[in-house]
C-alpha positions in Angstrom: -0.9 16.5 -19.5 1.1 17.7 -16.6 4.0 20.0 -16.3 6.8 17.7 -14.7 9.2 20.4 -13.9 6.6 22.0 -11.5 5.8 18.6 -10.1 9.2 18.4 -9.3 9.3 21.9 -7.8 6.3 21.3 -5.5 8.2 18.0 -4.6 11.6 20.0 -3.5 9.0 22.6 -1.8 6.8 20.1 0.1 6.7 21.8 3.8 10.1 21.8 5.5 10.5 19.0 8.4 10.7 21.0 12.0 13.8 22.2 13.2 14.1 19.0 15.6 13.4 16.4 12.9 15.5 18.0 10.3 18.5 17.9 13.4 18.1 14.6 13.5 18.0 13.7 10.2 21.0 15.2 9.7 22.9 13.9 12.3 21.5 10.8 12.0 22.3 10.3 8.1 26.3 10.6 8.7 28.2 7.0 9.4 28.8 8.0 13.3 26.5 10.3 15.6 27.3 12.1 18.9 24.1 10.7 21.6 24.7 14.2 23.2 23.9 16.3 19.9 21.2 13.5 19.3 19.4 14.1 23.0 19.5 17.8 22.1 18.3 18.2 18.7 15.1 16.3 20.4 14.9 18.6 23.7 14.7 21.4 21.5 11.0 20.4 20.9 8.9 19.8 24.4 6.2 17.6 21.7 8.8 15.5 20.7 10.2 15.1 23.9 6.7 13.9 25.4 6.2 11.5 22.4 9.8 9.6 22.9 9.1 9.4 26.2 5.8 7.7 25.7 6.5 5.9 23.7 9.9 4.2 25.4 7.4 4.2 28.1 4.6 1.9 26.4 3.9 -1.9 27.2 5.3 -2.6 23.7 8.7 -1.6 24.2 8.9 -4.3 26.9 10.9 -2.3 29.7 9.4 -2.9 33.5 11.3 0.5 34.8 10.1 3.7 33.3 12.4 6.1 31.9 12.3 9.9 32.4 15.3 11.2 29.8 15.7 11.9 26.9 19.0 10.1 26.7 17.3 6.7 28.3 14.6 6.8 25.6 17.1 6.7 23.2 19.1 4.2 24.5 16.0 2.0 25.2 14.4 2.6 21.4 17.2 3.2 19.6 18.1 6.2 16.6 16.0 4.4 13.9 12.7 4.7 16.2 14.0 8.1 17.3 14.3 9.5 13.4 10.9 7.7 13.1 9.1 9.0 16.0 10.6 12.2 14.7 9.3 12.1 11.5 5.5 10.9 12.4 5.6 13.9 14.6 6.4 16.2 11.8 4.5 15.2 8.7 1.1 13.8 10.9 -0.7 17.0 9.8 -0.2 16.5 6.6 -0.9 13.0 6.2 -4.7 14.1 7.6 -5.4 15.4 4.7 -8.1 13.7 2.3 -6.9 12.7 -1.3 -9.6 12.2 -3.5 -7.5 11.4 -6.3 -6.1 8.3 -4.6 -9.2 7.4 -2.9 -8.2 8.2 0.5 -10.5 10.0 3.0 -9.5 12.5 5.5 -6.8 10.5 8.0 -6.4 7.6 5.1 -3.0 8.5 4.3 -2.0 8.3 7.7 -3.9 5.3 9.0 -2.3 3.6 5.6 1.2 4.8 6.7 1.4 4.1 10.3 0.0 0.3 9.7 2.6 0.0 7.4 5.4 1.0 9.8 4.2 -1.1 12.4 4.5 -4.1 10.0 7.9 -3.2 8.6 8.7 -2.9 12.7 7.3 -6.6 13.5 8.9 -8.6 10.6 11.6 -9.7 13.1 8.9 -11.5 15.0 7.8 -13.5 11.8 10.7 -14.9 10.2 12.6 -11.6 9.2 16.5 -11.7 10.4 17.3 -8.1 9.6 15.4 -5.4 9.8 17.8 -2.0 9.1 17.2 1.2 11.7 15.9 3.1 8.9 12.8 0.8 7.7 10.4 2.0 10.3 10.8 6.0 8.6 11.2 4.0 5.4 7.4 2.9 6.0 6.6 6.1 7.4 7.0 7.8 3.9 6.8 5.5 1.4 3.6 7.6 0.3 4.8 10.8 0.7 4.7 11.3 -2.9 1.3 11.2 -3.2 0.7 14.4 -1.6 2.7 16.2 -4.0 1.4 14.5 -7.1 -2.5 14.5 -6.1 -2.0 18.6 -6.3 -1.4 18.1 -9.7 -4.4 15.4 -10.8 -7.1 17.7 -12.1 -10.2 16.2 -12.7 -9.7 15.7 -17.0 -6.1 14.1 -15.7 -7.5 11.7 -13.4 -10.1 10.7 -16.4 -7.7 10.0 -18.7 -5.6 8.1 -16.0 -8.7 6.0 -15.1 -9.5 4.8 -18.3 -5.6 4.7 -19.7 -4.9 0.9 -20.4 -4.2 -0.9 -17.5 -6.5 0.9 -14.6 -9.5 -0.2 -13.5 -12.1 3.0 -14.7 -11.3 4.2 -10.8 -8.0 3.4 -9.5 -4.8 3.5 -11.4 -1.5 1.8 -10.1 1.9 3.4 -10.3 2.7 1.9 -13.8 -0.2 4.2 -15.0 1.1 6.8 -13.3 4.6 6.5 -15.0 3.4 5.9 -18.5 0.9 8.8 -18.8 2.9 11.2 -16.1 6.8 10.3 -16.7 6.8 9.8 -13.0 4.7 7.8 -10.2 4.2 8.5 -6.3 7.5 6.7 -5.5 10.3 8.7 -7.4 8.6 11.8 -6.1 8.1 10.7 -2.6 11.9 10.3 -2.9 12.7 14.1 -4.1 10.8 14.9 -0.9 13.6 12.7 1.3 16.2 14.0 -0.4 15.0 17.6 -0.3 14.8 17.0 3.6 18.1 15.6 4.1 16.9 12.4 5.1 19.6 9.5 4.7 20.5 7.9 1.2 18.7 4.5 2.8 15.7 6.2 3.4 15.3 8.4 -0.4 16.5 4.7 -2.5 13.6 2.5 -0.3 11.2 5.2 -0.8 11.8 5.2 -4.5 11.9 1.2 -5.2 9.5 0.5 -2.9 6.8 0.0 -5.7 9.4 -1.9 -8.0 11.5 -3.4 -5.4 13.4 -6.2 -7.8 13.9 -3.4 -9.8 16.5 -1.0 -7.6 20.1 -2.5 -7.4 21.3 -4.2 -4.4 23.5 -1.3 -3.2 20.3 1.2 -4.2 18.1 0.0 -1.6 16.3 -3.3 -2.9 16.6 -4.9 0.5 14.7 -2.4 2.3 12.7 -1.5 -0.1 11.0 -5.4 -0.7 10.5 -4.8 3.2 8.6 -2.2 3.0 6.6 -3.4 -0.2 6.1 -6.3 1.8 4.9 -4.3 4.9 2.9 -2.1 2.6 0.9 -5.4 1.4 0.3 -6.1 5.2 -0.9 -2.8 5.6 -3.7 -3.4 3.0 -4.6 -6.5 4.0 -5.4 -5.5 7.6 -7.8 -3.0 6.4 -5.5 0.0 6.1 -5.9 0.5 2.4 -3.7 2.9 0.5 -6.3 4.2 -1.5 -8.6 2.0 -4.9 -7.8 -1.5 -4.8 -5.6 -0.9 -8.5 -3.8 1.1 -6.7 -2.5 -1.1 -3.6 1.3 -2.3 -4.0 3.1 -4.3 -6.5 3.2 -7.5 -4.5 3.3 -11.1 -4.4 3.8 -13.9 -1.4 6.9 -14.6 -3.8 8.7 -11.2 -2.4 7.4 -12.2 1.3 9.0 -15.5 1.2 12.3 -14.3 -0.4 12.3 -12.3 3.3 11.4 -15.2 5.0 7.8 -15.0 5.6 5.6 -17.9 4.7 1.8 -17.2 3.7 0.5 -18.1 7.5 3.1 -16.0 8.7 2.0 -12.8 6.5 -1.5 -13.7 7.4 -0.3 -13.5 11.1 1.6 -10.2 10.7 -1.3 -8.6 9.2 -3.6 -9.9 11.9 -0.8 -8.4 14.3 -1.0 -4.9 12.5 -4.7 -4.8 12.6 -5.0 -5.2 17.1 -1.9 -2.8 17.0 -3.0 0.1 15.0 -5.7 1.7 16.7 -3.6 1.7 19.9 -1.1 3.6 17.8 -3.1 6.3 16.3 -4.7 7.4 19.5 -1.0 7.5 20.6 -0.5 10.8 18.4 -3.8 12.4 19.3 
C-alpha cells in the first residue's frame, strides 16, 4: 500500500523549525531555563520579536501598560505562550497548504489548528483547573502529521481507504488510517516533535491526542484528552479538520472528566468561534 519506512523518513525530514524556535524548544524542554538565553534565542529573529510583542500587547492578555521587551513579554505571557507563539510563527507556511486528501482547502489546516489552540488556551475559563504550559503548542501541532502522511495518499490509496470498513466512501478517521497504513496522523505528527526537539509533553499529547484514554498517565493522557477536547471545540465552531469521519475521537464523556459540562463546551466553542478571526489576521 505504502512504504512505512519512507513515511517515517519524510516524518524525521519535515522542514526544520527556524533557528529561534528550535532555541527555544531546546531550552525550553530541559527542567530549568535561563530568561536571559530565553529573551535571546527570540531577539535573534526581528518577526518573532514583533509577534511576542503583539501579542503581550493585545486586549486579551489583559495588561493596561504596554510592554516594549522582549524580557516583559515573556514575563507577562509566560514560556508556554512564548514556545507557542514560536511555533505558529514557524510552521504557518506550511499549515497554508491545501490537503485534498483530508478534505482541507488551502489555509484549512491552519484555521483548524489555531481554533484548536485558542480552545485548549480558554479551558481555565470553563471549568478546567489545570492547564500545563505546553497545551497551547500541544494544539498547535496536533495535526502536523497530516502533512507528512497526505504526501503519501495517492489517489488508488485514498480509494481503498474510503471504502475500507469503517469510513464513510469520503472521509476516513484515524482507525482507518492505522488498520490499512500501520500508522495514523497522530504517531507521525509525533516523529515530527521529536525530530524537532520539542519537549517529551509536547511528542506524547501529539501522539494520544486521537486515543487519549489510551496513553498512560505518565505518557501524556492528561494533556492529550485536553487537546482532544479542544480539537472537538475546534470543529464544532466551524473550524473543521477536514470530512466529518475524520473529526476527533470524542465524547461529552472526556469533556466532563475535565470538568466541562455540555453548556459549558457549547460556550467554549461559541468563545473560539468570535476569537478566531481576530487571531488569524493577527499572523498576516
Amino acid at each position: 500500500m505504502i512504504e512505512l519506512d519512507e513515511v517515517l523518513d519524510d516524518a524525521r525530514s519535515l522542514e526544520p523549525l527556524p533557528a529561534s524556535a528550535s532555541r527555544l524548544a531546546s531550552l525550553l524542554a530541559g527542567d530549568s531555563w535561563d530568561m536571559q538565553e530565553v529573551c535571546g534565542a527570540v531577539r535573534l529573529d526581528e518577526a518573532l520579536t514583533g509577534r511576542l510583542l503583539g501579542v503581550a500587547n493585545s486586549a486579551r492578555s489583559g495588561a493596561r501598560e504596554q510592554v516594549g521587551t522582549v524580557e516583559l513579554a515573556v514575563m507577562r505571557l509566560g514560556t508556554g505562550a512564548v514556545l507557542g507563539v514560536a511555533l505558529g510563527n514557524a510552521v504557518r507556511k506550511n499549515y497554508q497548504t491545501a490537503l485534498p486528501a483530508y478534505g482541507l482547502d488551502e489555509g484549512g489546516l491552519w484555521r483548524h489548528s489555531v481554533a484548536t489552540a485558542l480552545a485548549v488556551e480558554e479551558m481555565r475559563n470553563f471549568g478546567v483547573r489545570s492547564v500545563p504550559p505546553e497545551a497551547f503548542s500541544t494544539a498547535l501541532l496536533h495535526d502536523v502529521g497530516k502533512l507528512v502522511l497526505a504526501r503519501h495518499l495517492t489517489p488508488e490509496v485514498l480509494e481503498y481507504l474510503r471504502n475500507y470498513e469503517g469510513a464513510d466512501g469520503y472521509g476516513f478517521g484515524p482507525d482507518v488510517e492505522r488498520a490499512v497504513l500501520s500508522t495514523d496522523h497522530a504517531a507521525l505528527g509525533a516523529v515530527v516533535a521529536r525530530a524537532w526537539g520539542l519537549p517529551k509533553a509536547i511528542a506524547d499529547g501529539i501522539e494520544h491526542h486521537e486515543r487519549p484514554l489510551g496513553a498512560r498517565p505518565d505518557a501524556g493522557r492528561y494533556l492529550a484528552l485536553l487537546v482532544s477536547c479542544a480539537d472537538a471545540a475546534a470543529v464544532q465552531a466551524g473550524a473543521m479538520c477536514g470530512s466529518l469521519a475524520a473529526s476527533p475521537t470524542f465524547t461529552h464523556m472526556h469533556a466532563e472528566g475535565l470538568g466541562i459540562g455540555r453548556k459549558a463546551f457549547d460556550e467554549l466553542s461559541l468563545t473560539v468561534m468570535k476569537r478566531l478571526q481576530q487571531v488569524l489576521q493577527a499572523y498576516e
